[in-house]
N, C-alpha and C positions, 0 to 999 in steps of 0.2 A: 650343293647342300644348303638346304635354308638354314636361319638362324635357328629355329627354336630347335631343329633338331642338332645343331652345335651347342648350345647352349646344353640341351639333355644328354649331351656327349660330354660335355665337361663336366657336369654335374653327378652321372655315374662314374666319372674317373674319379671324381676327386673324394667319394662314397666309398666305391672299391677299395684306393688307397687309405682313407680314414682323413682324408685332409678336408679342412671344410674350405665351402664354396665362397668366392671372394669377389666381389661384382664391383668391380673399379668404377665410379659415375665416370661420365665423360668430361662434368665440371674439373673433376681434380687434374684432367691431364693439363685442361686448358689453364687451370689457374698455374700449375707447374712451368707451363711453356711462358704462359706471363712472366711469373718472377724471373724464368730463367733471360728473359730478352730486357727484363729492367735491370738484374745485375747488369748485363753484358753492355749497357747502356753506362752502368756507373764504370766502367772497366774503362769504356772507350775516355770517359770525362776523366777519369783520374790521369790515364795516360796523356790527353792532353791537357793538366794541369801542370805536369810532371812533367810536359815537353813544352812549357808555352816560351814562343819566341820575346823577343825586345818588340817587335813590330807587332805582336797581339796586345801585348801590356800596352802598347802605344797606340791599341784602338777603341781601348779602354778610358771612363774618366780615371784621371790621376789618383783619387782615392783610393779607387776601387780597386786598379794597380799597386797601389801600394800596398793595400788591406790582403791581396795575395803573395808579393811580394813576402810580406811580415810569416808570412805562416811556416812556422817553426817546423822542423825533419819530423819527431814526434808526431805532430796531426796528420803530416800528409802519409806518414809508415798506417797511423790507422785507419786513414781515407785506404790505403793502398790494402789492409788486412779486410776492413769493410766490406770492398767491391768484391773481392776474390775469394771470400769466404761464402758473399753474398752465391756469386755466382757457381761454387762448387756447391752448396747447398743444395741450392735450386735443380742442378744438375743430378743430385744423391735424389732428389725426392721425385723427379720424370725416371730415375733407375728403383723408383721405390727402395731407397735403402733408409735402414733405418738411424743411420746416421746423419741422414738431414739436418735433423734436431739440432744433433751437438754443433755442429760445423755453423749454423744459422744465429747460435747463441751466440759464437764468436763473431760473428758479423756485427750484429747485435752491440758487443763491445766495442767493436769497431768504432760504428755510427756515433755511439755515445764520449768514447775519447774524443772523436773528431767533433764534436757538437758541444764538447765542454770546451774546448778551446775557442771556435766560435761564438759561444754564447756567453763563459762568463770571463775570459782574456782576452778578444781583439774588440777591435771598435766596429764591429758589422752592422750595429745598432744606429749609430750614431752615422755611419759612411752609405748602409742600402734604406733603412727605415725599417717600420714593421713588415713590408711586403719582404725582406731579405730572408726573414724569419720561416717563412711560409714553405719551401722546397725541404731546408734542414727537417722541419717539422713531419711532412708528405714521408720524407724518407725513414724517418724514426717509425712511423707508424707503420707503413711498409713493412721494413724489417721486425717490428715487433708481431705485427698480424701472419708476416712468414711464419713465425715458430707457433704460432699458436694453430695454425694451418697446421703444420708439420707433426706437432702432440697432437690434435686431433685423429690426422691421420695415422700415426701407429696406432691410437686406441682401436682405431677400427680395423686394424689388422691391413691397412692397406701398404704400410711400408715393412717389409722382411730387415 
């Protein structure tokens, strides 16, 4: 069966039933599998943050062991809300659901309790320099351009 005549099959189906026709780009699946492999990326980093041995801090400058070291249950629960919300998210908007949104919002918070503890309580300034700033930042915008990806797409009727 060629395409155009699947296409004009789904088009009288969804005519017949009264449903309008919904042409998914192939950008949004790719952008969707993106986010979902960069959560899955911050998943893996929290868990080894969360597991890091004496002998990794030890391969570490001493600062910079310290400076993770210092980091309070609070930041890393919302490093840990962050990643898993990021990555359920991501997952709700490749199942088109329209639940994305909210689930990405709370990522969202995530990111941002986790990035007010690093940026105006530890010494990450003073220990990485400006360059430490640079990944915090990448990831805020990330997660912010997620939701706004995600509102787009229900307007367009692409998440149910």
């Amino acid at each position: 069966m060629s395409t155009e005549t699947t296409e004009e099959a789904v088009t009288a189906a969804a005519v017949e039933s009264g449903q309008p026709t919904i042409v998914i780009p192939v950008w949004f699946w790719v952008v969707a599998a993106v986010a979902l492999v960069w959560n899955l990326m911050g998943v893996y980093m929290f868990i080894e943050q969360m597991n890091m041995s004496e002998a990794a801090y030890g391969a570490m400058e001493p600062e910079v062991a310290e400076l993770y070291k210092q980091v309070p249950m609070w930041a890393n629960i919302a490093f840990g809300v962050a990643v898993i919300a990021g990555t359920l998210g991501s997952g709700l908007l490749l199942a088109r659901s329209k639940f994305a949104t909210a689930v990405l919002v709370i990522s969202v918070i995530g990111v941002a309790a986790q990035q007010a503890y690093f940026y105006f309580m530890s010494d990450i300034m003073t220990v990485m320099g400006p360059s430490g700033m640079v990944m915090p930042a990448v990831v805020m915008i990330v997660a912010i351009g997620l939701i706004a990806f995600s509102t787009s797409s229900r307007e367009k009727l692409w998440l149910r």
